[in-house]
C-alpha positions as CSV (number, residue, x, y, z in Angstrom):
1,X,0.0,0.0,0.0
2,X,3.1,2.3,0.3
3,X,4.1,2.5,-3.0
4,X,3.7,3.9,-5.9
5,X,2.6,2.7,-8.7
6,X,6.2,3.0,-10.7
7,X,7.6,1.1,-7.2
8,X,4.8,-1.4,-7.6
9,X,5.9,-2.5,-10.7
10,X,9.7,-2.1,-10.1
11,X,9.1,-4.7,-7.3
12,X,7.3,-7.3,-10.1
13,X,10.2,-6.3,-12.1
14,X,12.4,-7.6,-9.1
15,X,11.0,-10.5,-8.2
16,X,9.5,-12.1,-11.1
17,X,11.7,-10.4,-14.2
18,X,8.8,-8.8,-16.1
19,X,6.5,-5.1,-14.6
20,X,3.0,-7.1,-15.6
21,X,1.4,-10.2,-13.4
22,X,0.2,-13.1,-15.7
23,X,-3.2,-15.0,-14.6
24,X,-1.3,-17.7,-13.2
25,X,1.3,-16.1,-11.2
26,X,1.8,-17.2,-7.6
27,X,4.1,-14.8,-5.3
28,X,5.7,-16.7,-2.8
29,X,7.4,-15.2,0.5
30,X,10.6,-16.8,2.4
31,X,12.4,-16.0,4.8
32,X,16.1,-16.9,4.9
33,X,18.4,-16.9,7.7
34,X,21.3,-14.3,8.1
35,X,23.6,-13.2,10.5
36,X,23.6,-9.7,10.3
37,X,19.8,-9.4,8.7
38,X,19.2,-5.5,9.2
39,X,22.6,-5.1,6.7
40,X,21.3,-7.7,4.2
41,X,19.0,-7.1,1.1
42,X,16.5,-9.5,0.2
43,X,17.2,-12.1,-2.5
44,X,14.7,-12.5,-5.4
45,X,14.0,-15.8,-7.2
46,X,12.8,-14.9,-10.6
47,X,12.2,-17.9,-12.0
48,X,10.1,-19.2,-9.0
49,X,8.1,-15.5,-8.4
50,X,10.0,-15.7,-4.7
51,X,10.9,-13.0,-2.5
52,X,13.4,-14.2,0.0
53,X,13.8,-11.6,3.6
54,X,16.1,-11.7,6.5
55,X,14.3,-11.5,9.6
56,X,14.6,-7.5,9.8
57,X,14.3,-5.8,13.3
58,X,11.6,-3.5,12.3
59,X,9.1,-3.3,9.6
60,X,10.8,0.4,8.8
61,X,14.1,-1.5,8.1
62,X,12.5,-4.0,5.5
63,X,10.7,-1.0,3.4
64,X,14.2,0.8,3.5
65,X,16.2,-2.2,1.8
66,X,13.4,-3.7,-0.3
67,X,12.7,-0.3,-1.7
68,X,16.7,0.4,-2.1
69,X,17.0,-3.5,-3.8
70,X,14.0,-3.1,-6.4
71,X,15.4,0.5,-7.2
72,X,19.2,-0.4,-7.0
73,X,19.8,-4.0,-8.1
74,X,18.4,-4.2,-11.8
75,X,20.5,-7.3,-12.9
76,X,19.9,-10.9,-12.1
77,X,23.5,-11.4,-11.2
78,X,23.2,-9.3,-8.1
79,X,21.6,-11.3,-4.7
């Protein structure tokens, strides 16, 4: 509900490769263990529609590094 509508679809862009959901898309949320998870960025899984999050402090922390990672990291080499 935060975002706007050019975050919106920079965060499908992130997560499943393409701005636009198809019919048959299913998102799926993970968590993922790490040590230092308020410094860590969350890991997308394109070809699975995953979102992968360290288990962040505060909910203000997770906005601040998924909005920096679906801004920032634009290649699928970068985790």
């Amino acid at each position: 509900e935060q975002f706007t509508q050019e975050e919106k679809a920079q965060f499908l862009l992130f997560v499943r490769g393409s701005s636009r959901l198809q019919e048959d898309d299913i998102f799926h949320l993970t968590p993922y263990p790490h040590k230092d998870a308020d410094n860590a960025l969350p890991k997308a899984r394109t070809c699975f529609f995953q979102l992968q999050l360290p288990s962040y402090s505060s909910y203000q922390i997770l906005l601040t590094k998924l909005k920096y990672a679906i801004l920032h990291c634009t290649t699928m080499e970068l985790e």
